[in-house]
MARLO-856220 format. One record per residue (C-alpha): x, y, z; residue in three letters. Coordinates in nm, 4 decimals, padded with zeros to 6 digits. Last residue first. Example, Ala and Ser with C-alpha at 12.3 -4.5 7.8 and 13.67 -1.06 7.14 Angstrom:
<rs>
+----------+----------+----------+-----+
:     east :    north :       up :   r :
+----------+----------+----------+-----+
:  01.3670 : -00.1060 :  00.7140 : SER :
:  01.2300 : -00.4500 :  00.7800 : ALA :
+----------+----------+----------+-----+
</rs>
This chain:
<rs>
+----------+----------+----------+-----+
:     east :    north :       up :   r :
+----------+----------+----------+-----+
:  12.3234 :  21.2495 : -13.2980 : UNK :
:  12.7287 :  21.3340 : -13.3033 : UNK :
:  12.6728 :  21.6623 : -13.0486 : UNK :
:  12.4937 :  21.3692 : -12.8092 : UNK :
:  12.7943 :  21.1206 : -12.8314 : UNK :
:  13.0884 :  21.3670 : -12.7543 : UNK :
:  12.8694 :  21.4747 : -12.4812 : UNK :
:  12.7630 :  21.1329 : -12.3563 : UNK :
:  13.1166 :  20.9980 : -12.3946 : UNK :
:  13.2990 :  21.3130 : -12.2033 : UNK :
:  12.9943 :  21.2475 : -11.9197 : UNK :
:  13.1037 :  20.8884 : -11.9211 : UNK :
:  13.4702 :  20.9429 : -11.8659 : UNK :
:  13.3964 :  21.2343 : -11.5983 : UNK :
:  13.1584 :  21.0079 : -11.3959 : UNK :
:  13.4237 :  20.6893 : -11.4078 : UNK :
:  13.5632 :  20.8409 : -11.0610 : UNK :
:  13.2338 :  20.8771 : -10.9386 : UNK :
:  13.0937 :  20.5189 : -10.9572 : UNK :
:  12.8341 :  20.4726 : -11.2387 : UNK :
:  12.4496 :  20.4337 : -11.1403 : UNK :
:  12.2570 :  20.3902 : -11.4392 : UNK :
:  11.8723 :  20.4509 : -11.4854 : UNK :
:  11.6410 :  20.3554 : -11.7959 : UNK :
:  11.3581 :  20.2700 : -11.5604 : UNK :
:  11.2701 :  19.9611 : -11.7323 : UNK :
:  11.6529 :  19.8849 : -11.8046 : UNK :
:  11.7506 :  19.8946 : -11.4477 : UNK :
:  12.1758 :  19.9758 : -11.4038 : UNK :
:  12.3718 :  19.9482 : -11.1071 : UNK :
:  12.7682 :  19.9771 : -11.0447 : UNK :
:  12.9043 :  20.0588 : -11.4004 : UNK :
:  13.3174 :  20.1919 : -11.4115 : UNK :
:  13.4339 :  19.9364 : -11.5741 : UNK :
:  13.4950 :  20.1058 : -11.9041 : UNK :
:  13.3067 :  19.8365 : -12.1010 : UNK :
:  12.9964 :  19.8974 : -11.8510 : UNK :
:  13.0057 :  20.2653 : -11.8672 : UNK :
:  13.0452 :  20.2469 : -12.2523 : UNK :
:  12.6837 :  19.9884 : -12.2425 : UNK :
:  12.4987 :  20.1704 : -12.0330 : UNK :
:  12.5725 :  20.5104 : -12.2022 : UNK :
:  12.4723 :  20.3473 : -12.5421 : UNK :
:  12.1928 :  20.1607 : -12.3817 : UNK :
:  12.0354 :  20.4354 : -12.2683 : UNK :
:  12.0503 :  20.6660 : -12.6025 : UNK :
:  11.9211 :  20.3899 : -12.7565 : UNK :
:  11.6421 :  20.3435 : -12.5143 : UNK :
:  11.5468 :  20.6942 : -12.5352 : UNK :
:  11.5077 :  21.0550 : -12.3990 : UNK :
:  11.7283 :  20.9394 : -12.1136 : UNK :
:  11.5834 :  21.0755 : -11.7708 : UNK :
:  11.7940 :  20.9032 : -11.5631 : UNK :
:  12.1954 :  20.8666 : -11.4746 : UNK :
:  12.3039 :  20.8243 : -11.0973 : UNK :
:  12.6366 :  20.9227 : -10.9803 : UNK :
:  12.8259 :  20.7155 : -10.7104 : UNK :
:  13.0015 :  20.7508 : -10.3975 : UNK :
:  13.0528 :  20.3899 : -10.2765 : UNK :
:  12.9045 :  20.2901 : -09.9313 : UNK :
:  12.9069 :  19.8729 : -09.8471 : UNK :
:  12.6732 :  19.6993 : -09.7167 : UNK :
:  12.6681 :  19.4053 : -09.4939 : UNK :
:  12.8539 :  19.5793 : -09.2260 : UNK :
:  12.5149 :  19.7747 : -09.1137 : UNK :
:  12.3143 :  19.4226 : -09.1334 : UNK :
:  12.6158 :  19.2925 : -08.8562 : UNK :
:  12.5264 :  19.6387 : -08.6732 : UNK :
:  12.1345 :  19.6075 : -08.6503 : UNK :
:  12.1754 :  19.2204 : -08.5493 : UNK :
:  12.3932 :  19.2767 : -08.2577 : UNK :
:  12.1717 :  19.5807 : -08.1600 : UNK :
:  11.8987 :  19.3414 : -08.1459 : UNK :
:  12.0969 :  19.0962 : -07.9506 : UNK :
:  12.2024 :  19.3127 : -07.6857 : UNK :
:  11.8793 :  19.4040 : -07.6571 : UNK :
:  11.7337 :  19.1046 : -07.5587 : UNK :
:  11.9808 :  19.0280 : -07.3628 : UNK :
:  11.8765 :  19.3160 : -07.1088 : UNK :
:  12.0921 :  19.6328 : -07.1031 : UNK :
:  12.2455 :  19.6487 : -06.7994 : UNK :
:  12.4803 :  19.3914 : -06.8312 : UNK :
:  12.6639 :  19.2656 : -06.4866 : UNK :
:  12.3809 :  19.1165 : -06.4201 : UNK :
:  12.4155 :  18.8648 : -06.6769 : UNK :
:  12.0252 :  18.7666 : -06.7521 : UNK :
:  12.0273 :  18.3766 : -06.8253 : UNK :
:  12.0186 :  18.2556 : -07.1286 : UNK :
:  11.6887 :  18.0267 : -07.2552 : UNK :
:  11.7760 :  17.7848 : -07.5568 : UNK :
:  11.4760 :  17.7371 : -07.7842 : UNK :
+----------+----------+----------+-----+
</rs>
């Protein structure tokens, strides 16, 4: 383990420095998108289908098929809300 000396020019010990190093390089690993989530489908069909039409459009970020949630990015939101309605008066 290397050992660096404290600059004293630095007022914040090394220590620190590195910490906040770390805290901003894990900060630039993600990325913000606004997004809408989907939930509370009244079944896996109905899940799927929505899943499936955000996917083919592009426009799916996340999905978890035990909790039956999508996350679609917000400009695809108005394509897949026209689907679900269009879909939902069909059923």
């Amino acid at each position: 383990m290397s050992h660096r000396s404290q600059n004293p020019n630095n007022a914040l010990p090394l220590t620190i420095v590195d910490q906040i190093k770390l805290w901003e390089m894990e900060r630039n690993r993600l990325t913000f998108n606004e997004s809408v989530l989907y939930n509370q489908f009244l079944s896996q069909r109905d899940y799927e289908l929505v899943r499936d039409y955000a996917q083919d459009i592009g426009v799916l970020i996340h999905h978890n098929d035990q909790k039956r949630t999508i996350v679609v990015n917000k400009n695809g939101h108005d394509d897949v809300k026209k689907f679900w309605k269009r879909h939902s008066k069909n059923s």
